[in-house]
C-alpha positions as CSV (number, residue, x, y, z in Angstrom):
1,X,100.8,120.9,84.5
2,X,97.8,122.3,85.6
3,X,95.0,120.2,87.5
4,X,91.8,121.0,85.9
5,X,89.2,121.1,88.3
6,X,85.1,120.5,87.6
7,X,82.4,120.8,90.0
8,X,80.1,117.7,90.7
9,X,77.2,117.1,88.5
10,X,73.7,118.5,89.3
11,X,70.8,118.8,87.8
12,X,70.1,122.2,86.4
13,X,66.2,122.9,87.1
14,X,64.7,126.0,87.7
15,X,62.0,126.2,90.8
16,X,59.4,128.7,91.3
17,X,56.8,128.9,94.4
18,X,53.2,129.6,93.9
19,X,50.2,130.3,96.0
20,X,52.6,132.3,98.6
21,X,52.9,136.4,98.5
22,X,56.5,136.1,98.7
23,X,58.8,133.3,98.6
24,X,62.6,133.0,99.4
25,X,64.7,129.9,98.7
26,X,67.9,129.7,101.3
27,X,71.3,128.7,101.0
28,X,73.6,127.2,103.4
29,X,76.6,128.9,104.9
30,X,78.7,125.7,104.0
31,X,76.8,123.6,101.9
32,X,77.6,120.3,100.9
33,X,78.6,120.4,97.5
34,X,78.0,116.4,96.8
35,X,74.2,116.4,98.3
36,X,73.1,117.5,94.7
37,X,75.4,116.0,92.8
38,X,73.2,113.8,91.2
39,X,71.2,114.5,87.3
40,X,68.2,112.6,89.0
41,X,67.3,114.6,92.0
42,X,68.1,118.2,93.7
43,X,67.3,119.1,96.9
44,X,66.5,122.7,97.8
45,X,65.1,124.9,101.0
46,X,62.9,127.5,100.8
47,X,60.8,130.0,102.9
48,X,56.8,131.2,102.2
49,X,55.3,134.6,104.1
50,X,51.5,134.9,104.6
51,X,50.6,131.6,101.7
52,X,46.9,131.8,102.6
53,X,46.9,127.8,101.3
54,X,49.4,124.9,100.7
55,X,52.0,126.0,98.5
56,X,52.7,124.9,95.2
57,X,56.1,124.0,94.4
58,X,57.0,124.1,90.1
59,X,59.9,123.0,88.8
60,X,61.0,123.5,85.2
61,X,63.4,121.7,82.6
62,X,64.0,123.4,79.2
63,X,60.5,122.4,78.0
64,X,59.3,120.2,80.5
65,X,57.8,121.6,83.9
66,X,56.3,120.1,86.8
67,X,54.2,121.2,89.8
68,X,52.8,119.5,92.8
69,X,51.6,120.7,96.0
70,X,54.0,120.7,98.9
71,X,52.7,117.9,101.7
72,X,50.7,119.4,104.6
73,X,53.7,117.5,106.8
74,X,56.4,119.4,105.6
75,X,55.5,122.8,105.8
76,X,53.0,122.9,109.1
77,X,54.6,123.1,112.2
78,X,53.1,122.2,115.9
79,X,50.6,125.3,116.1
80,X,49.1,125.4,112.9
81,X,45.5,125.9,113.8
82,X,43.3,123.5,111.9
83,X,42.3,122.3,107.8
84,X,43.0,124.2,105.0
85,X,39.9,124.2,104.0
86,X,38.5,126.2,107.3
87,X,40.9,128.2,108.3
88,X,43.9,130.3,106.3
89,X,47.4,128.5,105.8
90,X,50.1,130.9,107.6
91,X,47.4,131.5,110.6
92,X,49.2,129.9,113.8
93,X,48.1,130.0,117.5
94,X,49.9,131.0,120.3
95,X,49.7,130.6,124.2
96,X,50.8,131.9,126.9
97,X,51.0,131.1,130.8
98,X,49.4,134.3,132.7
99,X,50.8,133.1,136.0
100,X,53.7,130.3,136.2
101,X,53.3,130.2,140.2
102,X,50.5,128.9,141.5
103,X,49.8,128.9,145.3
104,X,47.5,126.4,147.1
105,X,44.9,129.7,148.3
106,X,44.3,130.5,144.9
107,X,44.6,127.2,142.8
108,X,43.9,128.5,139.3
109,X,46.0,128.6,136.2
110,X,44.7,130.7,133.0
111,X,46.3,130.4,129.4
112,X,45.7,132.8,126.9
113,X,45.2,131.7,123.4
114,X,45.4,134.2,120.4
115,X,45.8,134.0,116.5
116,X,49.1,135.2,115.0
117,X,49.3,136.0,111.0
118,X,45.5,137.0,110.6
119,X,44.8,139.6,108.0
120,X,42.9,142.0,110.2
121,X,41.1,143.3,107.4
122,X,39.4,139.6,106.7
123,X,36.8,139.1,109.0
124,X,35.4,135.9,106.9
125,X,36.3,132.6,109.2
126,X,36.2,134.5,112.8
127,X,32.6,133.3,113.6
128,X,33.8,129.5,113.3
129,X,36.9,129.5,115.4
130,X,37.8,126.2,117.1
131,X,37.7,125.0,121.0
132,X,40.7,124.8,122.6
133,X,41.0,121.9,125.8
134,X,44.0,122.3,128.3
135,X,45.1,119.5,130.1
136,X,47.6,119.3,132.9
137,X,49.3,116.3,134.2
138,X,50.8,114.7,137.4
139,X,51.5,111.3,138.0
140,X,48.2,109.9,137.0
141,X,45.8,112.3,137.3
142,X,44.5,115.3,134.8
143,X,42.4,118.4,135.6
144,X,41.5,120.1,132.2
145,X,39.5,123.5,131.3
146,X,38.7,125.0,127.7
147,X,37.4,127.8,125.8
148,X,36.9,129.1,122.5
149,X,38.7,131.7,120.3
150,X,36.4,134.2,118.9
151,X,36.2,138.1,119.0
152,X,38.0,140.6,116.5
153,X,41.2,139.6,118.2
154,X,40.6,135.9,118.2
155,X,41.6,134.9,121.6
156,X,40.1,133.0,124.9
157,X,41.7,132.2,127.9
158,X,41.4,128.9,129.3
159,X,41.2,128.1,133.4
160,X,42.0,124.8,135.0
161,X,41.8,124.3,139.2
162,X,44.7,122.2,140.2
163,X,43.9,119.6,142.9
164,X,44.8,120.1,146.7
165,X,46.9,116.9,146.6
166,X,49.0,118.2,143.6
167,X,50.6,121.1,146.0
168,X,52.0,118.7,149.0
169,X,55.3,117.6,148.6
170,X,56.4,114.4,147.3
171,X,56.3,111.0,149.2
172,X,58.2,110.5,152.3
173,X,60.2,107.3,151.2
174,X,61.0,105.2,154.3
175,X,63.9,105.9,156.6
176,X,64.1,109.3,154.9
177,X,64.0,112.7,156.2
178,X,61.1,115.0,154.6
179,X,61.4,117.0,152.0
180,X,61.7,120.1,151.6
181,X,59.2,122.3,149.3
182,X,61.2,122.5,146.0
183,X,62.5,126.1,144.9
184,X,60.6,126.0,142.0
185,X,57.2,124.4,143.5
186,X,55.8,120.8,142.2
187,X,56.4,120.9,138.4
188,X,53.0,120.2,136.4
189,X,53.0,120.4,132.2
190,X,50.5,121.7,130.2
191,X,49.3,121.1,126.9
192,X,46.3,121.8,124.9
193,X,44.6,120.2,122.1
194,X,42.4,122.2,118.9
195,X,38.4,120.8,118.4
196,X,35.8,121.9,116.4
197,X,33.2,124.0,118.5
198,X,29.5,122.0,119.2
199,X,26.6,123.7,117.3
200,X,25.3,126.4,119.5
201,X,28.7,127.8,120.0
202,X,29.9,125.7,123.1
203,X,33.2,123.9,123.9
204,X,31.5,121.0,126.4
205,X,31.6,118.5,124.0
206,X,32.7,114.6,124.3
207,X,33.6,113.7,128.0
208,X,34.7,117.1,128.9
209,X,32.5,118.3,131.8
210,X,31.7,122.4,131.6
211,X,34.5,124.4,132.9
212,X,36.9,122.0,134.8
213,X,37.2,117.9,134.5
214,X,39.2,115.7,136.5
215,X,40.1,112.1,135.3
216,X,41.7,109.5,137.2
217,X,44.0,106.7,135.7
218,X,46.0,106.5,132.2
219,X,43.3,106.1,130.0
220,X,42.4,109.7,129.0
221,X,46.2,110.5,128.6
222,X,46.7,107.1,125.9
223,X,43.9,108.2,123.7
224,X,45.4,112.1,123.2
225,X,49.1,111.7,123.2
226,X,49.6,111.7,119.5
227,X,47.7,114.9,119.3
228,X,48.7,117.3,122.5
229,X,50.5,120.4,122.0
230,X,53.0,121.3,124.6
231,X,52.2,125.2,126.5
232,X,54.9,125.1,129.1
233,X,54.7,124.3,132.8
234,X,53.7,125.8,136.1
235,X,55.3,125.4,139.3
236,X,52.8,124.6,142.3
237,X,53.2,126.3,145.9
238,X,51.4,125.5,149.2
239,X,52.6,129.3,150.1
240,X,53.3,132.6,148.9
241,X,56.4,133.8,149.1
242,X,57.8,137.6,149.8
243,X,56.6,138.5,145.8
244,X,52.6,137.9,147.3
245,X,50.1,139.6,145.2
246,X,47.4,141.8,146.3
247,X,44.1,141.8,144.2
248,X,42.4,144.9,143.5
249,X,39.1,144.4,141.5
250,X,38.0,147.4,139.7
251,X,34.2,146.3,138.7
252,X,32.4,143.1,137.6
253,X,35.1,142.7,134.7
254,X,38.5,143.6,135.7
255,X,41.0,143.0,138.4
256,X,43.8,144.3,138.7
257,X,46.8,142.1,140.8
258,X,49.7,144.5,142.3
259,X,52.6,143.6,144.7
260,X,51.4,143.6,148.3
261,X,54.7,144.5,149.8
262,X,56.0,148.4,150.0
263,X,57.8,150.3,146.9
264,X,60.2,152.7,146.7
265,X,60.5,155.7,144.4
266,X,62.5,154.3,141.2
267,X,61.3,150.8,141.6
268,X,60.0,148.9,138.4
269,X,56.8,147.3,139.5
270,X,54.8,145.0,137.6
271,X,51.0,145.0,137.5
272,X,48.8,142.6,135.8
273,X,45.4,143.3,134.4
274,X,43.1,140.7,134.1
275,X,39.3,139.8,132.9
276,X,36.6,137.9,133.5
277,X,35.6,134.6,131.5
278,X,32.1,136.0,131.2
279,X,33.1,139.8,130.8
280,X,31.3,141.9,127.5
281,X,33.6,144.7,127.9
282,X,34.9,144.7,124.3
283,X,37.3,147.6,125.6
284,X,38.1,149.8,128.7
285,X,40.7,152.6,129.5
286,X,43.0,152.2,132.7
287,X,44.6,155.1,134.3
C-alpha cells in the first residue's frame, strides 16, 4: 500500500503591499510547515524599499479583501527619525564617533549625525529638521552637547567636554595595589535622543544649557531611559600614546589632524579633516 500524504491546512489568502515602491515578501530557508497550518490565521514576512509613509498591508479572499495599515511598532526600527506626518517614512539617521580615544589635553568628543534614504531631489522638509541631544554617562554623572541637522546634506555634529575626574583611574579599594590605566581607557557610552527644534531655529531648549550641560545625580538619566538611542562608546585617556596626533589648522574653518610621528615611503597614513561648529563654508577643495 501506499501512504498518502497531505500537507497541513492553511489558509489560502493572497497579500499585496501598498504605499511602498517596491515590496518583497521572504521565505524561510526551513520553515516551519505547522506555523500556518491553521484556516483562521497566516503569518507572513515581508520587506518595503523607500515607502515614503506607513505601509498598507491588503489581503484578499475570493471576494472578500481586507487592508489595514501596518503598526508604526512593527516596521520602525531604533533610528527612525521622527512622525510620519513631518518627516518621510524610510528616512533613518545615522551616527558616527569621529574620535573613539579621547585624551585628558583635548577632552572633546564630536558625533556626526546625517540622514540616510533622503530623496535628494525633495528638498521639501529640510528647513524643519529636528535637534539632536548627546548624552554620556559615568557612574552618576552626565555631560551632554547638541545640534541640529540641516543643510542639503542633513547633518550636524554634536560636541560634548568630558569631565577631568572621568579620565583618572578607578578607586583604589583598600589593601589594594593601584591600577593600572586600562588598555582601552575608562569606557563611557553615548547615546542621543531626537527633539523638535525651538522657534528661532535653536536646540537650547528645556534644561539643556547652550553647548555643554553637566548634571549631577540619577534624576536626568530616570526621566530619558525609555527614549535614548545607543551611538557607541569612547574610551577616555589621561595620555597619548605613540599614535599622537598633530593638528594642522588650515583657516578659520578647517583643521586638518595628521600623525605626529615620522612615515616612511609606502606607509598608509590616515588623515582626518575636520570643521568648525560655526563654519559657512558650504564646500572647499583639499589638495
Amino acid at each position: 500500500m501506499h501512504r498518502l500524504s497531505s500537507l497541513p491546512p492553511y489558509l489560502p489568502v493572497s497579500f499585496h503591499v501598498l504605499r511602498a515602491e517596491t515590496s518583497f515578501f521572504l521565505k524561510e530557508a526551513n520553515p516551519d510547515l505547522m506555523r500556518n497550518a491553521s484556516l483562521q490565521s497566516r503569518v507572513e514576512s515581508f520587506f518595503t524599499y523607500k515607502a515614503r509613509q506607513p505601509p498598507v498591508l491588503n489581503a484578499s479572499y475570493g471576494p472578500y479583501s481586507a487592508e489595514k495599515i501596518v503598526p508604526l511598532d512593527l516596521t520602525l526600527n531604533p533610528n527612525f527619525l521622527g512622525p510620519t506626518n513631518k518627516f518621510p517614512f524610510d528616512w533613518r539617521l545615522k551616527a558616527y564617533i569621529l574620535w573613539d580615544k579621547v585624551y585628558l589635553s583635548r577632552p572633546k568628543v564630536q558625533v556626526l549625525f546625517h540622514i540616510v534614504g533622503r530623496d535628494w531631489d525633495d528638498h521639501r522638509v529640510t528647513e524643519n529638521l529636528p535637534c539632536l541631544r548627546v548624552f554620556a554617562f559615568r557612574d552618576t554623572r552626565e555631560v551632554r552637547g547638541s545640534c541640529r541637522l540641516g543643510g542639503v546634506l542633513g547633518l550636524c555634529v554634536a560636541q560634548l567636554e568630558m569631565l577631568p575626574g572621568w579620565f583618572s583611574p578607578p578607586t583604589i579599594v583598600s589593601g589594594r595595589r593601584r591600577p593600572m590605566e586600562q588598555p582601552e581607557g575608562n569606557p563611557v557610552e553615548l547615546y542621543y535622543t531626537i527633539h523638535s527644534g525651538g522657534e528661532r531655529g535653536d536646540c537650547t531648549g528645556g534644561d539643556t544649557r547652550k553647548d555643554n550641560a553637566i548634571r549631577q545625580g540619577k534624576d536626568g538619566q530616570e526621566d530619558r531611559t525609555s527614549h535614548l538611542q545607543k551611538i557607541g562608546s569612547i574610551g577616555l585617556y589621561r595620555t597619548q600614546d605613540s599614535t599622537q596626533l598633530s593638528e594642522l589648522r588650515l583657516d578659520g574653518n578647517v583643521v586638518i589632524w595628521l600623525p605626529s610621528q615620522p612615515v616612511k615611503q609606502g606607509d598608509i597614513v590616515t588623515a582626518s579633516v575636520t570643521i568648525s561648529n560655526n563654519s559657512t563654508v558650504d564646500h572647499f577643495i583639499l589638495r
